[in-house]
N, CA and C of each residue as an Amber inpcrd file, in Angstrom:
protein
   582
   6.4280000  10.8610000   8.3540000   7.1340000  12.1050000   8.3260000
   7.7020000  12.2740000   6.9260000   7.4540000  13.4230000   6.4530000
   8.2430000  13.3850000   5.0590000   8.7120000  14.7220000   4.7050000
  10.0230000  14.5280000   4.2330000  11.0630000  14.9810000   4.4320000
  11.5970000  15.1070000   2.7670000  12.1890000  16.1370000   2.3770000
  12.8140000  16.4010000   1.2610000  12.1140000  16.9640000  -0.0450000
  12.3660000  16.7030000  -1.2970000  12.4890000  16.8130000  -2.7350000
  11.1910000  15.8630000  -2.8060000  10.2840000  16.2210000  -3.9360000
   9.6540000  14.8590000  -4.4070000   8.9110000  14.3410000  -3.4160000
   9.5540000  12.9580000  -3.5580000   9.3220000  11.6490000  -2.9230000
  10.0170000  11.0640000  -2.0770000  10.6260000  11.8920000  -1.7880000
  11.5320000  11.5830000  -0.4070000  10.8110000  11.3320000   1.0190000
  11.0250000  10.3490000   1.5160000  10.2020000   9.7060000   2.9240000
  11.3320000   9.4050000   3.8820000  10.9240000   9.8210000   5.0390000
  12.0350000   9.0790000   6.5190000  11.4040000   8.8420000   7.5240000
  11.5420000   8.2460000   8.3180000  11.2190000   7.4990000   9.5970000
  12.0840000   7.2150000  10.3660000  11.8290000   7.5460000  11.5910000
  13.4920000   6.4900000  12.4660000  12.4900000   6.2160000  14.0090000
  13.0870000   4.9420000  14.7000000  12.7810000   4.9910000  15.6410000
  13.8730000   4.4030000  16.4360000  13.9340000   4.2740000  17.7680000
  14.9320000   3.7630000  18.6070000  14.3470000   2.6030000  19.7570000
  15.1290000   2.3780000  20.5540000  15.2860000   1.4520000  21.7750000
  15.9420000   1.5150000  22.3480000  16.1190000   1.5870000  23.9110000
  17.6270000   0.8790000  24.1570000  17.0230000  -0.0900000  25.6060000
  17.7150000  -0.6940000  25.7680000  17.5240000  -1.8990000  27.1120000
  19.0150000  -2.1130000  28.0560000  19.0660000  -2.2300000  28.8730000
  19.9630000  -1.8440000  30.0030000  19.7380000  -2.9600000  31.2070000
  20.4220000  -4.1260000  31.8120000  20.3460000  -4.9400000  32.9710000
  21.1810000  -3.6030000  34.1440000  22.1180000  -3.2860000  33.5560000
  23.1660000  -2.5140000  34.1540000  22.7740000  -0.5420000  34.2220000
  22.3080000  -0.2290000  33.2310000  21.4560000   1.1460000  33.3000000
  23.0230000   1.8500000  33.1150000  24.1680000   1.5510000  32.1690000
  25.2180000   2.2820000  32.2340000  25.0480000   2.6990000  30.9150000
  25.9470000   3.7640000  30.3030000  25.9270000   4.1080000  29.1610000
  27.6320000   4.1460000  28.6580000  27.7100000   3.7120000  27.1630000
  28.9520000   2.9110000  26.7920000  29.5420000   4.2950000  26.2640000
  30.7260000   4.9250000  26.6520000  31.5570000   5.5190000  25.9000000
  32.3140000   5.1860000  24.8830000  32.1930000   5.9980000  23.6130000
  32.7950000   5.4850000  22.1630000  33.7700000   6.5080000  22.5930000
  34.7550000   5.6490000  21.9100000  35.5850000   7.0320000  21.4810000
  35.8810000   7.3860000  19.6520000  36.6930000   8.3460000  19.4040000
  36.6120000   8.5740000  18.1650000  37.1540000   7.2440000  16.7560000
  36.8450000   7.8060000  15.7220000  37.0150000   6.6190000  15.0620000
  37.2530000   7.4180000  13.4630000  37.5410000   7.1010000  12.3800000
  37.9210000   7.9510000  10.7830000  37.5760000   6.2960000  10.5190000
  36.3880000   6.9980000   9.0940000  36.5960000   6.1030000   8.3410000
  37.6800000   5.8730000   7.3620000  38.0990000   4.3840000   6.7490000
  39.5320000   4.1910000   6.2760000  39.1800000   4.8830000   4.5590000
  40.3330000   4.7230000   4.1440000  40.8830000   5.3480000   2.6540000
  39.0120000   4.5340000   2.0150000  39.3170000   3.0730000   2.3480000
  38.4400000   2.4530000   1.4550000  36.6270000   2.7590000   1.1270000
  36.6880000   3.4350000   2.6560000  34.9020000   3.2540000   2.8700000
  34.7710000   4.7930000   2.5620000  35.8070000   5.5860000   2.7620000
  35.7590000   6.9680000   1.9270000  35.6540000   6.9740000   0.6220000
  36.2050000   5.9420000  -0.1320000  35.9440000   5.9290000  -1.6670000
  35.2910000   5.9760000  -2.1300000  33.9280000   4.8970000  -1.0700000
  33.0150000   4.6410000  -1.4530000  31.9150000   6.0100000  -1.3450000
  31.6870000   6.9260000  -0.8670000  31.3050000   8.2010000  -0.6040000
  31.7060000   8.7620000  -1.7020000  32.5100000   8.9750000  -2.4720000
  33.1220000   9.2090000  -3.4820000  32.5320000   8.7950000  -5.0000000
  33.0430000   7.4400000  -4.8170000  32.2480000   6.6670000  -6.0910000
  30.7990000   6.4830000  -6.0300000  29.8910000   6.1440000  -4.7450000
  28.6860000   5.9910000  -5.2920000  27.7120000   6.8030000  -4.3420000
  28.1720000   7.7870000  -3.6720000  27.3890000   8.7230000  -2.9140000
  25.8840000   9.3580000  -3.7950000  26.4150000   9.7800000  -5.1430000
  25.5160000  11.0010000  -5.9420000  25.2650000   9.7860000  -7.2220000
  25.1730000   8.3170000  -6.9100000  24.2580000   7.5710000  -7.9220000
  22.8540000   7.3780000  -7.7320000  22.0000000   7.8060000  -8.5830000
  20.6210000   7.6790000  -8.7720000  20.4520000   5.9660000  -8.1650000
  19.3680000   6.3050000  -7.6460000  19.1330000   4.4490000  -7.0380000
  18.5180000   3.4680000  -8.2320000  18.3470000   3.9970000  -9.7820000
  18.2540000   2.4060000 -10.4890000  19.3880000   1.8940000 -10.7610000
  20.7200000   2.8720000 -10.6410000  21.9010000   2.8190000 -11.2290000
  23.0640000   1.9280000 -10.1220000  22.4400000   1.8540000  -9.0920000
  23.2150000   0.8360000  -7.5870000  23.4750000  -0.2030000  -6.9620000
  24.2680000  -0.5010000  -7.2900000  24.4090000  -2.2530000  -7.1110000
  23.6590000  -2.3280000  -5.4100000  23.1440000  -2.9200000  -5.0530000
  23.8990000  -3.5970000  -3.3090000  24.2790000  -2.8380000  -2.6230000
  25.8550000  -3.3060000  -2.7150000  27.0820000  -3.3420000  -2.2780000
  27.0150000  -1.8490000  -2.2700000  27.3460000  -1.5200000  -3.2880000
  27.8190000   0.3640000  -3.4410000  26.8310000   1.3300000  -3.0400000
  25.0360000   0.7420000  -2.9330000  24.3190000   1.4990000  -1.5680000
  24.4330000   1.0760000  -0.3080000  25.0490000   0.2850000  -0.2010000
  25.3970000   0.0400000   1.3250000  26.7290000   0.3970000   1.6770000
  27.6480000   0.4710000   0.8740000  28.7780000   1.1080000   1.3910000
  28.5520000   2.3270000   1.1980000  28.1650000   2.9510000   0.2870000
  28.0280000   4.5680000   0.4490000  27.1160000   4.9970000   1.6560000
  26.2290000   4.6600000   2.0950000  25.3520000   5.2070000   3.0870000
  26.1190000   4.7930000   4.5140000  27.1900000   3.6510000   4.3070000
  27.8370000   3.4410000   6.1560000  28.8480000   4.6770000   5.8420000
  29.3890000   4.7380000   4.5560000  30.6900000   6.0100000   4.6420000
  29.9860000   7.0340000   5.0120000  29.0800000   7.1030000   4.5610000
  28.4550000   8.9750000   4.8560000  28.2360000   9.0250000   6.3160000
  27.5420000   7.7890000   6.7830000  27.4110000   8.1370000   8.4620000
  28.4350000   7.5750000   9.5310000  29.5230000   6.9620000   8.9480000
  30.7530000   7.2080000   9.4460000  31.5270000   8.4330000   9.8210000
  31.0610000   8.8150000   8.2140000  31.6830000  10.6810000   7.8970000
  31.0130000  11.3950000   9.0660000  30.0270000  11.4900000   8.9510000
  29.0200000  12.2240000  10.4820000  29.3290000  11.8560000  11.7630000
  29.6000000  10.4810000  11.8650000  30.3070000  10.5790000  13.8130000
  31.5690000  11.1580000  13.6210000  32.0230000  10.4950000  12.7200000
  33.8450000  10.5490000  13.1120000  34.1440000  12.3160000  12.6020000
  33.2250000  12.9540000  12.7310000  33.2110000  14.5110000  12.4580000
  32.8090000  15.3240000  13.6790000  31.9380000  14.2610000  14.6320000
  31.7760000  14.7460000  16.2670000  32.6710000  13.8410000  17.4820000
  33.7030000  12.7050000  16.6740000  34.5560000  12.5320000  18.0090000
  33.7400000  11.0080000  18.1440000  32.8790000  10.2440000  17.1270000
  31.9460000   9.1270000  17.8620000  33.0020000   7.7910000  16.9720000
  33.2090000   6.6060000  18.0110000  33.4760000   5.5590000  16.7070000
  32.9370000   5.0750000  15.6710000  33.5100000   4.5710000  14.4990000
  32.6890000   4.2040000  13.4830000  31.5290000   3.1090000  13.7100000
  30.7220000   2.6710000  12.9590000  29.8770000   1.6490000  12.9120000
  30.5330000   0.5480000  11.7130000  30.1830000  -0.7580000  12.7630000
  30.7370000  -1.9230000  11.8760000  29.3240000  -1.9990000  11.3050000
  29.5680000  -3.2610000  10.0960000  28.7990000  -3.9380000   9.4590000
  28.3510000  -5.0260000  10.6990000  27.3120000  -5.2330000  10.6990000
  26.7520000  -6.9870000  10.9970000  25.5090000  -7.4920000  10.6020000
  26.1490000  -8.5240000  10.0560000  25.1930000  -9.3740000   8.8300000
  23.6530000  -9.5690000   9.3620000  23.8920000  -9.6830000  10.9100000
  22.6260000 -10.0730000  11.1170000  21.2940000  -8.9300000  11.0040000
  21.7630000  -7.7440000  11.3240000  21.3930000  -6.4000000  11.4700000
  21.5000000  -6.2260000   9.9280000  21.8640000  -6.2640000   8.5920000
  21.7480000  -6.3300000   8.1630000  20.6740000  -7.2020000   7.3400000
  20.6980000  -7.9780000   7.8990000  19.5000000  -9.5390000   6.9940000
  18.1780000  -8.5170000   7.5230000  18.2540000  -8.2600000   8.5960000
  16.7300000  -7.6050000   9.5240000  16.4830000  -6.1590000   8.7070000
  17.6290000  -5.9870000   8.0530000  17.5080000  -4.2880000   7.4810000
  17.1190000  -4.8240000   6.0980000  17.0540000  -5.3150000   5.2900000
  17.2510000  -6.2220000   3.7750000  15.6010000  -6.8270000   4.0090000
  15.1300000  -7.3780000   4.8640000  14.1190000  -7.8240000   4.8470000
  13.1110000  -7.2820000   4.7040000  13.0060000  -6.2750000   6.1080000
  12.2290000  -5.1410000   6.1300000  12.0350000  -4.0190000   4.9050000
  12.9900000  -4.1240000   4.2300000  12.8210000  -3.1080000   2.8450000
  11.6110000  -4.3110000   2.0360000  12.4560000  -5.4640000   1.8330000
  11.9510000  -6.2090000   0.7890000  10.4560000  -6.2430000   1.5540000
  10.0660000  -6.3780000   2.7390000   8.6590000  -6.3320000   3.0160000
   7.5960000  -5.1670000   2.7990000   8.5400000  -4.2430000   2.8330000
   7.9210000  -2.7520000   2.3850000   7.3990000  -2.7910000   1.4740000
   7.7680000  -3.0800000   0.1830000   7.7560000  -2.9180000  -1.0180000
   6.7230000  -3.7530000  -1.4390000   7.1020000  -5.3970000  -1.2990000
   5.8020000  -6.2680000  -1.1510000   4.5210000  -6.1390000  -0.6650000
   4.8630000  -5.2530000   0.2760000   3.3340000  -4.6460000   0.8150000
   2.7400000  -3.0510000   0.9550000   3.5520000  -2.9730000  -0.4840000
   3.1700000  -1.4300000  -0.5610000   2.8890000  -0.5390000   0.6320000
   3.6310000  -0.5230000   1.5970000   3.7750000   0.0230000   2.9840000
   5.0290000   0.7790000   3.4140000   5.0060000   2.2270000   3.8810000
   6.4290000   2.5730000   4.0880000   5.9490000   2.6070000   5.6120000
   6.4520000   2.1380000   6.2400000   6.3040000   1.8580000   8.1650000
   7.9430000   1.4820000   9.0190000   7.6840000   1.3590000   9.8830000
   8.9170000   0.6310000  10.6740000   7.8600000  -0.3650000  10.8180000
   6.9000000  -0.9650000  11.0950000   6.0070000  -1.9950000  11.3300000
   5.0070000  -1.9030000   9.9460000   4.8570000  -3.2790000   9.0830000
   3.8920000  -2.7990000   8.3510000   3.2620000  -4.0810000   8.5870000
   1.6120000  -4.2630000   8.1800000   0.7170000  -5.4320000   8.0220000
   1.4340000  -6.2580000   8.6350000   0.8660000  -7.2750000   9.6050000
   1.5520000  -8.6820000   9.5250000   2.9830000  -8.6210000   9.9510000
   3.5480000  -8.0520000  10.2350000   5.2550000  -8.2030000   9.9300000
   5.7260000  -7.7750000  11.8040000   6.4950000  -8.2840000  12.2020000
   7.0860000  -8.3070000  13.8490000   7.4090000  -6.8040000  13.6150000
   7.7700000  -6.2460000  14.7420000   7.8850000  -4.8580000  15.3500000
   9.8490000  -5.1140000  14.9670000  10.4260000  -3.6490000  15.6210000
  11.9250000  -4.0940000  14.9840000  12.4740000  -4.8540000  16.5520000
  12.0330000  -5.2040000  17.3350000  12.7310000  -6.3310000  18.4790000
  12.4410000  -7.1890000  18.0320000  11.1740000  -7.3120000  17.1040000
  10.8240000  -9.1200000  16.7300000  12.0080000  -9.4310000  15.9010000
  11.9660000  -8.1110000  14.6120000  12.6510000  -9.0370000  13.4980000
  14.4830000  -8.6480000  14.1460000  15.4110000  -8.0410000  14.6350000
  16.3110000  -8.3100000  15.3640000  16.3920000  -9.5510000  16.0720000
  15.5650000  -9.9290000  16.8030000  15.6030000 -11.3340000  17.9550000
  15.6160000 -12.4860000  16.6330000  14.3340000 -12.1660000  15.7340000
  14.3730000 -13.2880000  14.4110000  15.7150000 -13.6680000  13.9290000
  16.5340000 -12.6150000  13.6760000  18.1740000 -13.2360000  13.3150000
  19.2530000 -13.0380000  14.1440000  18.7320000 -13.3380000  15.4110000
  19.9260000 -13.4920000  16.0970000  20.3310000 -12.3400000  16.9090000
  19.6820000 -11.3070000  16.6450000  20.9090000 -10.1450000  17.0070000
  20.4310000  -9.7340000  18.4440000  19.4690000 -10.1850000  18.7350000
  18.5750000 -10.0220000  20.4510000  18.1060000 -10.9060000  20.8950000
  19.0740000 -11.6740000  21.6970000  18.7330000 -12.7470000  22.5320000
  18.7000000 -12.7920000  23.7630000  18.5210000 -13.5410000  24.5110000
  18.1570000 -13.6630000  25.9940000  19.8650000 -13.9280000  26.4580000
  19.9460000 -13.2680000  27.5650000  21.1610000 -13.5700000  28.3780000
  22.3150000 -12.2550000  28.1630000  21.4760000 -11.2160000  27.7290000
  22.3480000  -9.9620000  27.2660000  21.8450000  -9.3720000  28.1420000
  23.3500000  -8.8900000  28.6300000  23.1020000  -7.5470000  29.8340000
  22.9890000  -6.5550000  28.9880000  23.5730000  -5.5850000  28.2040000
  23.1070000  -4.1260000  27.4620000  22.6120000  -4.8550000  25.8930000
  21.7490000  -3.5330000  25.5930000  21.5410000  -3.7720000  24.5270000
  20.8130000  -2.6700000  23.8650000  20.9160000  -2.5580000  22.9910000
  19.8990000  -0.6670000  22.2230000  20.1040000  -0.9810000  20.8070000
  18.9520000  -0.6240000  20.1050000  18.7940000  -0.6110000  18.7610000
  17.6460000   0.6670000  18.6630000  17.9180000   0.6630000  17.1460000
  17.0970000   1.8540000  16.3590000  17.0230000   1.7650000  15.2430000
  16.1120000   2.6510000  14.3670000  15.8310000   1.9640000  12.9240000
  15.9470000   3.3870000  12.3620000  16.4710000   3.8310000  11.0700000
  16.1970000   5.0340000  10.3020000  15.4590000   4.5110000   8.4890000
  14.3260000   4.9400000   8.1790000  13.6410000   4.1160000   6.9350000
  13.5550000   5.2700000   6.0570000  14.5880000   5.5070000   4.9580000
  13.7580000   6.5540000   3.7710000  13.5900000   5.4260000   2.3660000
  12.9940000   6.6260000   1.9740000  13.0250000   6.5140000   0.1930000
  12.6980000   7.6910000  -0.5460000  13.0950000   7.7650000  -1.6170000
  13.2200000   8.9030000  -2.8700000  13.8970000   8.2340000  -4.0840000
  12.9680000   9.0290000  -5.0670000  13.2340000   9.1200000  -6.2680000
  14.3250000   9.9640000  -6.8810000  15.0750000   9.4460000  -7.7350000
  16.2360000  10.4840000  -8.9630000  16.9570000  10.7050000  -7.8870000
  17.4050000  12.1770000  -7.6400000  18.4040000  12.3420000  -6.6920000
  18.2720000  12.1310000  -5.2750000  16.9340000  12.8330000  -5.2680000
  16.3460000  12.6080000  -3.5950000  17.0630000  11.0810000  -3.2080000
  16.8560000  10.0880000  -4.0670000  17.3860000   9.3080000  -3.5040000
  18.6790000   8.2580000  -3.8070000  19.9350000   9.3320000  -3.7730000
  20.7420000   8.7800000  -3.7010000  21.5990000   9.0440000  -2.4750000
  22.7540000   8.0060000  -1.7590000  22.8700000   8.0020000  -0.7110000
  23.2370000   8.9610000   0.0370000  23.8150000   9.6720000  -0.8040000
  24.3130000  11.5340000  -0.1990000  22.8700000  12.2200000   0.5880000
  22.3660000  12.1490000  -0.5040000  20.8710000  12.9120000  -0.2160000
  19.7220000  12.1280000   0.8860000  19.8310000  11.0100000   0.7350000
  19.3350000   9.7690000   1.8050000  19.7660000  10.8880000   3.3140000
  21.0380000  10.4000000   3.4300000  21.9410000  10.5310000   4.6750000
  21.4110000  12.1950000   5.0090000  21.6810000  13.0390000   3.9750000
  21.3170000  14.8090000   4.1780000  19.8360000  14.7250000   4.8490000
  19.0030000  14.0140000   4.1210000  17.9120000  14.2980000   4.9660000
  17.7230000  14.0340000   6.4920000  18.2760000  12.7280000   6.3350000
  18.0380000  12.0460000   8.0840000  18.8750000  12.9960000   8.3520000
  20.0120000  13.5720000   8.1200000  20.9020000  14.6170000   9.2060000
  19.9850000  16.0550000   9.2350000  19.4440000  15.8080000   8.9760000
  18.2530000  17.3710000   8.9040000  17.0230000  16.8320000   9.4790000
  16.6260000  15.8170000  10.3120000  15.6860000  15.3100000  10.9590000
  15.9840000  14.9290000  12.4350000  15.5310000  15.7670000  13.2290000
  16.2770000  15.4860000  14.6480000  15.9060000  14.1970000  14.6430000
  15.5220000  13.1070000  14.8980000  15.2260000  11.5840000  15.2750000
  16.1340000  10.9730000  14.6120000  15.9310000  10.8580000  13.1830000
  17.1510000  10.5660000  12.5950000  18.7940000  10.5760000  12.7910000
  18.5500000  11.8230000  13.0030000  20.1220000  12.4730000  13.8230000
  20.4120000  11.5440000  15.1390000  19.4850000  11.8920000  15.7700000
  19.6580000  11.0950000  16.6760000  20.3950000   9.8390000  16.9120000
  19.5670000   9.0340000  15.8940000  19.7140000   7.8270000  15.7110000
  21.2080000   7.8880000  15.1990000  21.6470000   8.2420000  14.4220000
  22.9420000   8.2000000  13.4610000  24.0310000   8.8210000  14.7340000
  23.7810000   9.6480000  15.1860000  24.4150000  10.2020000  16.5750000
  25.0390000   9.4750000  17.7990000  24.1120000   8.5700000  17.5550000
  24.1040000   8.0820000  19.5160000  25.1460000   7.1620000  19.4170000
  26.1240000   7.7380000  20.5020000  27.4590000   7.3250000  20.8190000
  27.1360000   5.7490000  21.2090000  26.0100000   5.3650000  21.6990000
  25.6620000   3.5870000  22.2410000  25.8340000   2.8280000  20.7900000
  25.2180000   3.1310000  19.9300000  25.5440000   2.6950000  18.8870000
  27.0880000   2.1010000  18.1580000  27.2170000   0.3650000  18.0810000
  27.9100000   0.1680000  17.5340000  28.3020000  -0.9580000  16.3800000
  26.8770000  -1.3640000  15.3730000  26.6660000  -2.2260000  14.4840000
  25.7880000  -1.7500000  13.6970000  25.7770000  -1.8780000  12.2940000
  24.7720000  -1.2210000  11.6330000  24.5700000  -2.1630000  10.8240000
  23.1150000  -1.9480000   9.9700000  22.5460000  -3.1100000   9.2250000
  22.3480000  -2.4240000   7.9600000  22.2720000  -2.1740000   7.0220000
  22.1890000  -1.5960000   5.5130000  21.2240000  -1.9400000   4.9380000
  19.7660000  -2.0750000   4.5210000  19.2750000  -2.7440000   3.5360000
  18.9010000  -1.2400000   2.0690000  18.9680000  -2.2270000   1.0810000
  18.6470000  -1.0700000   0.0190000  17.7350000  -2.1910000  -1.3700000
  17.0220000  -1.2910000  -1.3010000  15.6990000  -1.8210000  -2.4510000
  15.7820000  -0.7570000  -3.6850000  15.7700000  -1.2530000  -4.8030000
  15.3870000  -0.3070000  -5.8190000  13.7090000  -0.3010000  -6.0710000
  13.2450000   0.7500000  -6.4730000  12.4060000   1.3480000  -6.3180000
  11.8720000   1.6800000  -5.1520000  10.1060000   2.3900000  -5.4780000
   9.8160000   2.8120000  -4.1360000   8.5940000   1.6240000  -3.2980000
   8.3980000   2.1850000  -2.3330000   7.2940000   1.1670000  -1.5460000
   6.6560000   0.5210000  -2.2710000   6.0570000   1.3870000  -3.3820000
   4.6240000   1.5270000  -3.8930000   4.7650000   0.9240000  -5.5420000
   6.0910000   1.3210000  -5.7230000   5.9340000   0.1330000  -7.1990000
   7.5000000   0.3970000  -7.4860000   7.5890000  -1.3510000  -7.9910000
   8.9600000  -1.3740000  -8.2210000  10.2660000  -1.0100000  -9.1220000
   8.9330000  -0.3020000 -10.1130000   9.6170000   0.3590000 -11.5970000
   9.8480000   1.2650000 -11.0980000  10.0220000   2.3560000 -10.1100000
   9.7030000   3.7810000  -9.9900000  11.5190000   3.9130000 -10.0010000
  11.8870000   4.9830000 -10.5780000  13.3900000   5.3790000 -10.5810000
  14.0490000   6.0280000  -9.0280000  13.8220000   5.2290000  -7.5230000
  13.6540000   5.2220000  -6.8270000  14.5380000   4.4080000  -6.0580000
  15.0310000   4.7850000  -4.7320000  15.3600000   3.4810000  -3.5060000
  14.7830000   3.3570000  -2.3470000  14.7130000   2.1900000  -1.8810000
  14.1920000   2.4290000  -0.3800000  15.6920000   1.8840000   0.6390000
  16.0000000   2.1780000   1.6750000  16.8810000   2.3920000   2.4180000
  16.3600000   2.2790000   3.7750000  16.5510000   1.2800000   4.6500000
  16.6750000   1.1860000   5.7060000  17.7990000   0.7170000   6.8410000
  18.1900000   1.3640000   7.5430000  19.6320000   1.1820000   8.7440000
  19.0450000   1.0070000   9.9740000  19.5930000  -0.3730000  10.3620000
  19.2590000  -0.6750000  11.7010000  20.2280000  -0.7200000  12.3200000
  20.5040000   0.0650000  13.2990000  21.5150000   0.2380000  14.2800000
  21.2220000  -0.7470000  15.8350000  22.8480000  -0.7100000  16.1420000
  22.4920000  -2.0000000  17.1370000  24.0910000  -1.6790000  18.5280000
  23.4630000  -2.1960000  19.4870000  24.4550000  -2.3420000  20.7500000
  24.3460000  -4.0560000  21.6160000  25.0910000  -4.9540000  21.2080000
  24.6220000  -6.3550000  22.1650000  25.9620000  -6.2580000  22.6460000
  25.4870000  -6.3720000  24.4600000  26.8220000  -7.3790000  25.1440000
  26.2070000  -8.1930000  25.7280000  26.9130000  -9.3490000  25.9170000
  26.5630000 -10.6060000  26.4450000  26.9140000 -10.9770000  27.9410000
């Protein structure tokens, strides 16, 4: 699916799994002074110019900003959902592939279960994946986030009140070569109870 300016690309897909078949009410949530800053300071940075840290905090503030603007709680960080989001970029890229599944590589229950974050003995559980990339502005995290909010699936994904862990990964450049003045960005969203 492609979406935006340029070279702008998105993808999202979901899951959810249920022993119990209930659905979890969030209630509302504001992101704090700090993770607003970050929306602030590194929302509208070009992706050669982005540490890490400051594309991953800018892209949880922006979709913080989006629930806690319909009444949904925020999304935490978790590392593990994270390592699975970090990987999957770095596999993208290595294999010149923009997919939620590319060559060779587990589906997103494999690589979730791979670090932990889906194991056996969990009564609820739901995950989903949102994957862009773009060049220059297209892809910086403002513009990342604008697109998926202009993509019903995406939306979706960023939406759904079950949702309550998110994973960040961010790659500079694009799929396809690593010089390109470009990011790739993938968020894996997550629900485990035990």
């Amino acid at each position: 699916m492609a979406i935006g300016v340029r070279i702008s690309r998105i993808a999202a897909v979901v899951a959810v799994g249920s022993l119990l078949g209930l659905l979890l009410a969030a209630g509302p949530g504001a992101p704090n002074a700090e993770a607003a800053n970050a929306c602030a300071k590194h929302g509208t940075t070009k992706p050669t110019k982005l540490k890490l840290g400051e594309a991953r905090g800018a892209i949880r503030c922006f979709l913080n900003r989006e629930r806690s603007r319909r009444g949904l709680s925020k999304l935490k960080g978790d590392s593990r959902l994270t390592t699975a989001a970090q990987r999957h970029n770095d596999y993208m890229q290595k294999k010149k592939c923009f997919s939620h599944v590319c060559p060779g590589e587990r589906d997103l229950a494999g690589r979730l279960s791979a670090v932990g974050y889906l194991i056996s003995g969990l009564t609820r559980w739901a995950y989903g994946e949102n994957i862009a990339w773009g060049g220059g502005y297209t892809g910086t995290p403002k513009s990342i986030v604008k697109a998926w909010m202009n993509s019903s699936g995406h939306r979706a994904n960023i939406l759904n009140p079950t949702f309550r862990d998110i994973g960040i990964g961010f790659t500079k450049g694009s799929p396809y070569d690593r010089r390109e003045n470009a990011g790739i960005y993938t968020t894996d969203f997550g629900l485990r109870i035990g």
